[in-house]
Structures are given as structure tokens and as C-alpha cells.
C-alpha positions as CSV (number, residue, x, y, z in Angstrom):
1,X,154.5,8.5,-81.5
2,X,154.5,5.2,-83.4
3,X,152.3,2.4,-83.1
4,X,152.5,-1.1,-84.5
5,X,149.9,-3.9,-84.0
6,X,151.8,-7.6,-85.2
7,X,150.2,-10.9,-85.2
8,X,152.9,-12.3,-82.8
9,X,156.9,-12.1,-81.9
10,X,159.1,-15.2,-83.0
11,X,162.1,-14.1,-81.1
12,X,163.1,-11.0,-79.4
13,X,164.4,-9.0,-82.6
14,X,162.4,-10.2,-85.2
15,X,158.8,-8.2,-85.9
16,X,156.8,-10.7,-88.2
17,X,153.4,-9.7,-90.3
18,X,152.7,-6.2,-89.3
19,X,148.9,-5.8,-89.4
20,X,148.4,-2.3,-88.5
21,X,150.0,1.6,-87.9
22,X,149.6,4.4,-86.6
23,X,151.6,7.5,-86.4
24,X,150.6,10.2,-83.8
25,X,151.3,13.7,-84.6
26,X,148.5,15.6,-82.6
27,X,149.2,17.5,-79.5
28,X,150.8,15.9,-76.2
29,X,147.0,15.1,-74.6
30,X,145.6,14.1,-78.2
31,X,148.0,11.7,-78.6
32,X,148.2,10.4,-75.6
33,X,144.4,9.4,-75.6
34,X,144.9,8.4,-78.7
35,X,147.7,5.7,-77.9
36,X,145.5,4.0,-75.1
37,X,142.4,3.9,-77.6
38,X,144.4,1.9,-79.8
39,X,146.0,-0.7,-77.6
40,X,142.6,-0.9,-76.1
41,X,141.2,-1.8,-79.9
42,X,143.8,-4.3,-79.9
43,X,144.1,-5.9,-77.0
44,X,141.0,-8.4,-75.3
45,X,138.2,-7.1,-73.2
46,X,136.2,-9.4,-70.5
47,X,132.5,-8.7,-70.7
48,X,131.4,-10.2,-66.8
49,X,127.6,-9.8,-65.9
50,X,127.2,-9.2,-62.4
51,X,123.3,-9.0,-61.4
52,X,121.8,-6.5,-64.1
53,X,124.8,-4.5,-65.0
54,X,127.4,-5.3,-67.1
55,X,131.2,-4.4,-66.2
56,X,133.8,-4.2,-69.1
57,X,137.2,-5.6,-67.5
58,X,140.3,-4.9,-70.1
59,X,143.0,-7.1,-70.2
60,X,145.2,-4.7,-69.3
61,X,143.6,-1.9,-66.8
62,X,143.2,1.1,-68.2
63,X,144.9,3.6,-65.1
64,X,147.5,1.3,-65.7
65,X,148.0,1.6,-69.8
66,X,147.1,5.1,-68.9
67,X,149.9,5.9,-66.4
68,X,152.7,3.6,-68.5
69,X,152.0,6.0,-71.7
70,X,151.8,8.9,-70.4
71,X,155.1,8.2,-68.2
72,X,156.7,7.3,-71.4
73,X,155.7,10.7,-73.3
74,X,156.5,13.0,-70.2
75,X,160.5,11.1,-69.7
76,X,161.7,10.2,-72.8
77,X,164.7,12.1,-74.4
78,X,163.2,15.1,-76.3
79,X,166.7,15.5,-77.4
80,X,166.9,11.8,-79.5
81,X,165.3,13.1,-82.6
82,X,165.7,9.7,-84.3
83,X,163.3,7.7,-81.7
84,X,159.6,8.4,-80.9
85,X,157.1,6.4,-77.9
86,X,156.8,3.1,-79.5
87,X,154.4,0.7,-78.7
88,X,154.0,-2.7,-80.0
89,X,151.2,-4.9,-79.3
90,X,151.9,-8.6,-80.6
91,X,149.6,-11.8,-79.3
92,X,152.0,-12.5,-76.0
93,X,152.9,-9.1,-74.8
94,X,152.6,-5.2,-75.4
95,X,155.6,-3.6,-75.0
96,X,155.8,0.6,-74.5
97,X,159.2,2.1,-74.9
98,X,160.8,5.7,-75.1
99,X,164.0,6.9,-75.7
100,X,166.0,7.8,-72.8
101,X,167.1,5.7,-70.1
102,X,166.4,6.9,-66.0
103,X,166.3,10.7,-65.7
104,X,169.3,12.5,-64.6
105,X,169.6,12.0,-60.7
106,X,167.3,9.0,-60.2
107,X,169.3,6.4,-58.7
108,X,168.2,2.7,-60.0
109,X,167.6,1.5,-55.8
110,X,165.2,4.7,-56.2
111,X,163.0,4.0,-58.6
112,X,159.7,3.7,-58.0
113,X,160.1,5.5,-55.2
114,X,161.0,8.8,-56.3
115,X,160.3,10.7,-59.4
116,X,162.8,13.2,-61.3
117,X,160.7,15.0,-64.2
118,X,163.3,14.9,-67.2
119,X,160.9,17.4,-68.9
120,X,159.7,19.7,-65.8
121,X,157.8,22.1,-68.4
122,X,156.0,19.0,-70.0
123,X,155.3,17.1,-66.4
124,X,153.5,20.8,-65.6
125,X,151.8,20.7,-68.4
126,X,150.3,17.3,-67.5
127,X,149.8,18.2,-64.0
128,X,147.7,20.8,-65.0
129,X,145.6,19.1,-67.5
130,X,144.8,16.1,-64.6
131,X,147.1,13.4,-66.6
132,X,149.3,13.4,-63.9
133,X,148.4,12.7,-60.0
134,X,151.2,12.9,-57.2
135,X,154.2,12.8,-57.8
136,X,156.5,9.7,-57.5
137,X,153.3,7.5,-57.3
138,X,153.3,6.2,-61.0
139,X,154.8,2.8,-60.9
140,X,153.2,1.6,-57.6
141,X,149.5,2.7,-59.2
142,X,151.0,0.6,-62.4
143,X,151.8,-2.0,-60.4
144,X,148.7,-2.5,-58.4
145,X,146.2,-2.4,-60.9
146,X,147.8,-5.3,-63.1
147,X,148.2,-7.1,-59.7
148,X,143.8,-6.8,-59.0
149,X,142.9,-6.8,-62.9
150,X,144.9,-10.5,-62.9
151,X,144.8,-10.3,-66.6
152,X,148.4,-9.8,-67.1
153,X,151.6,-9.0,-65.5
154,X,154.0,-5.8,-65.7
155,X,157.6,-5.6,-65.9
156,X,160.0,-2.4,-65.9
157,X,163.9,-2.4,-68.2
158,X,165.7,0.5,-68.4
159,X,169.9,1.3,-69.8
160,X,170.7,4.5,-70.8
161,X,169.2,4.8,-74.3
162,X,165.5,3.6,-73.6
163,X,162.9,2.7,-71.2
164,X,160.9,-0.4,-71.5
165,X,157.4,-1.4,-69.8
166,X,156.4,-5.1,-71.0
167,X,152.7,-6.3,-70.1
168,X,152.4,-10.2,-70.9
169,X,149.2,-10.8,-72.1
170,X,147.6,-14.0,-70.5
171,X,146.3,-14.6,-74.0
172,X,143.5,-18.0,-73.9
173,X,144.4,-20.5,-76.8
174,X,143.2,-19.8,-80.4
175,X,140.5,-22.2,-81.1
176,X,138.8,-20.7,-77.7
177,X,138.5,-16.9,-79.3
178,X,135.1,-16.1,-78.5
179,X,132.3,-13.7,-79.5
180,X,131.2,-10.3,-77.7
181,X,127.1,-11.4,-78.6
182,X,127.7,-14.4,-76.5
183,X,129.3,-12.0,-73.3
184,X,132.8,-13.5,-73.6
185,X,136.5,-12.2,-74.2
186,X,136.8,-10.7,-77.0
187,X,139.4,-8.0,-78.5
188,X,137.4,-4.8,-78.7
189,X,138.0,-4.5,-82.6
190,X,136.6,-7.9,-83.4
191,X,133.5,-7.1,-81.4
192,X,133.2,-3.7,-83.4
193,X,133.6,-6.4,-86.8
194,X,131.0,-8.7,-85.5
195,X,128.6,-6.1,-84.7
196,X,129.1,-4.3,-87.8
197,X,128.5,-7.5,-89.8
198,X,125.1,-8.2,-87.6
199,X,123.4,-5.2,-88.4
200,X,124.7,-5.4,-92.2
201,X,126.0,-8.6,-93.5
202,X,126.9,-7.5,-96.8
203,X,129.2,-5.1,-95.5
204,X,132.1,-4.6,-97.2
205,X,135.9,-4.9,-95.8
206,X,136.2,-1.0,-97.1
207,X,133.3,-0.5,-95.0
208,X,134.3,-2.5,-91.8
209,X,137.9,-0.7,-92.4
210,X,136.2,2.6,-91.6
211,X,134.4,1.7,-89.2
212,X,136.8,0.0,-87.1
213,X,139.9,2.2,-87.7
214,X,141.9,-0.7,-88.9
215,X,143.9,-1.2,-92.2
216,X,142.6,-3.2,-94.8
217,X,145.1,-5.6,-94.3
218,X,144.0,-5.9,-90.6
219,X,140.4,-6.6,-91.3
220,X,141.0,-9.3,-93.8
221,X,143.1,-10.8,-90.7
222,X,140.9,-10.8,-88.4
223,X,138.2,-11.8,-90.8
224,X,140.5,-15.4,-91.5
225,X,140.8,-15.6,-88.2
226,X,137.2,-15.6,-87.3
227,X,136.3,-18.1,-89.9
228,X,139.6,-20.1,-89.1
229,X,137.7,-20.5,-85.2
230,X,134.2,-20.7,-86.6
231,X,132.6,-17.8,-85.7
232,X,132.1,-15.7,-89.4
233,X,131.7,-17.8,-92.5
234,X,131.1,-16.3,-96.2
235,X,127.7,-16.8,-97.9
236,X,128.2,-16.5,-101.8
237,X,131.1,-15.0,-103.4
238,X,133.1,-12.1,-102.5
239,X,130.9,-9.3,-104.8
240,X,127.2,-9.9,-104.1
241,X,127.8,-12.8,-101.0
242,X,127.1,-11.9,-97.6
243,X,128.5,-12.7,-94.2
244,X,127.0,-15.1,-91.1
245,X,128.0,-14.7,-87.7
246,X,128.2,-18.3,-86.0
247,X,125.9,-18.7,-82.7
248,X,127.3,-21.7,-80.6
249,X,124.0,-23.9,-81.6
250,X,125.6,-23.5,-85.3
251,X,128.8,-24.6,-84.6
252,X,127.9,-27.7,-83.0
């Protein structure tokens, strides 16, 4: 199963600056769980305060990033040995594809509606482990929970090679990126960054690397973007400097 995280799509073939990787090669239910928690690092999450407890809102619900993954491992074409899940996370949309188009005997007026396992032993599998719920019900759970989340909107393409889910990310504009300290949106990786840099500021990009699960090459992105928007500057020079995280009060 292969994931890419890219700074943004310029058209709809070309893939530009590739920040980060990941190739799943675990068990079915490892790497499912292991796909969501990586569009979940990469994607925004809402921090609303309602009374005295806080509720995390993701910006794409999680029974619904849920469902669409593990939809796309238990359908696609076992048989297509040159085409894994793929999903792509770019700064307008996440797209999850597999390889195979609608299973054998599922009608396109039908979908939706009814379900035809392509892989019956797999779908069991699934059943049994609680990944799956009733039958047939997938796309209409999918469908709800974007529709009460409001933080993005779903779309279904199929042919007979592959099967497409696109979520369009209602992404706010750049310069209004915020921080998770203050309780706004933030992408769950950059929240990990900031806190990371709080409790040590002379943390290293290694360091933060580890901690965050991203690539090096990641973490010096996000760490230019974050001092593009104002929110991180350096303090001294690269060995022996230190980082600041930017309260509002600074930045004015």
C-alpha cells in the first residue's frame, strides 16, 4: 500500500514536490490502521471547546477515511500485481484509489446500494475482525459523515481498471495557518512540531523527524512554512541556535 503526501497538484497528471512516503507491508488490519494514521498526520484537525471538554473534529471524519480505506483494500484487483491502494494527500484534495474497477456483477445504477465482495475470503476476514459493519452500507455511512463533519466533500469514479474516492479539502488560505496552543486548525503533524519545539527549543530536525514520523525533507517544509506564516522563527544559527514559537501578542 503506497502513500504519498505532496505539497499541492498543478493539474490532474502532474505530482509536484513530494514531501513524504510510506510503503505498507504489514498485515491487512496493520496496514489498514496505519493508512488512516497517516492521512490523519497530514490532513487539518479543528480543536472546538465546548463548555470544559474539548472535541477534536478532523477534516475529514474518521468512519468515513475509515470505511473509504478499508473498501479500497477489501475490492481492489488482487490479481493487478503492478498497482497497490494508493493514496495521495495534496493541499486541495486526498484522493484513495485501487486497482480494479466495480466488482463483477455490481451494476453501476446499483452502487451504493448493494455490495458484491470481489474478495469474499478477505471481506470475512474483515467482518470478523469488526472492520466491516453490514453489508452494502459503506458508501451511504461515507456519505453521511462528510455531509455532518462539513469539512469537506466526497466524490466516487470508477472504469474498469481502478476505483477512485476524492475528498476536497476545504483548505483556509495560507497566511491564516494557525497554531494548535492557541485551539485553532491545525494539521496534526504541525501541532506534534510545535509542541515538540515548546518543550525543547533546541530540538533538532533529526529529532523532530522521529518524533513526528515524517521525512527530513518534510520537517524542513513545514518548518519554512511556519516561519513563512509567522508562527516559528530561528534564534541563532543552525548548530547551537534555538527555535521560538510565535504567540499572537508577538506577531503583532
Amino acid at each position: 500500500m503506497w502513500l504519498l503526501f505532496g505539497e499541492k497538484m498543478q493539474t490532474e497528471t502532474e505530482k509536484v514536490h513530494i514531501l513524504d512516503k510510506k510503503d505498507f507491508s504489514g498485515n491487512i488490519l496493520e496496514n489498514i490502521n496505519s493508512a488512516v494514521a497517516f492521512v490523519q498526520r497530514h490532513t487539518n484537525l479543528e480543536y472546538v471547546i465546548k463548555s470544559l471538554r474539548r472535541d477534536n473534529v478532523p477534516e475529514i471524519p474518521e468512519v468515513a477515511l475509515r470505511e473509504t480505506i478499508i473498501n479500497a483494500v477489501c475490492h481492489r484487483d488482487y490479481f493487478n500485481k503492478q498497482s497497490n491502494v494508493l493514496i495521495e494527500i495534496f493541499a486541495d484534495r486526498v484522493i484513495i484509489a485501487n486497482p480494479g474497477g466495480l466488482p463483477g456483477g455490481l451494476k453501476p445504477q446499483d452502487f451504493g446500494k448493494k455490495s458484491v465482495a470481489r474478495n469474499q475470503v478477505i471481506a470475512s476476514l474483515l467482518h470478523r475482525a469488526h472492520f466491516l459493519e453490514k453489508v452494502g452500507t459503506g458508501i451511504s455511512r461515507i456519505k453521511r459523515a462528510v455531509e455532518e463533519n462539513g469539512k469537506s466533500a466526497v466524490q466516487f469514479s470508477y472504469d474498469d481498471s481502478c476505483f477512485t474516492v476524492t475528498y476536497t479539502r476545504k483548505v483556509e488560505p495560507s497566511e491564516k495557518t494557525t497554531q494548535s496552543t492557541v485551539g485553532e486548525t491545525v494539521g496534526e503533524t504541525v501541532g506534534e512540531i510545535l509542541q515538540a519545539i515548546i518543550n525543547r527549543p533546541n530540538i533538532t530536525r533529526e529529532q523532530l523527524s522521529k518524533i513526528t514520523g515524517l521525512s527530513l525533507r518534510g520537517i524542513e517544509w513545514n518548518l519554512a512554512k511556519l516561519k513563512e506564516q509567522g508562527v516559528l522563527r530561528r534564534i541563532g544559527p543552525n548548530k547551537g541556535g534555538y527555535w521560538e514559537v510565535m504567540s499572537k501578542d508577538d506577531k503583532k
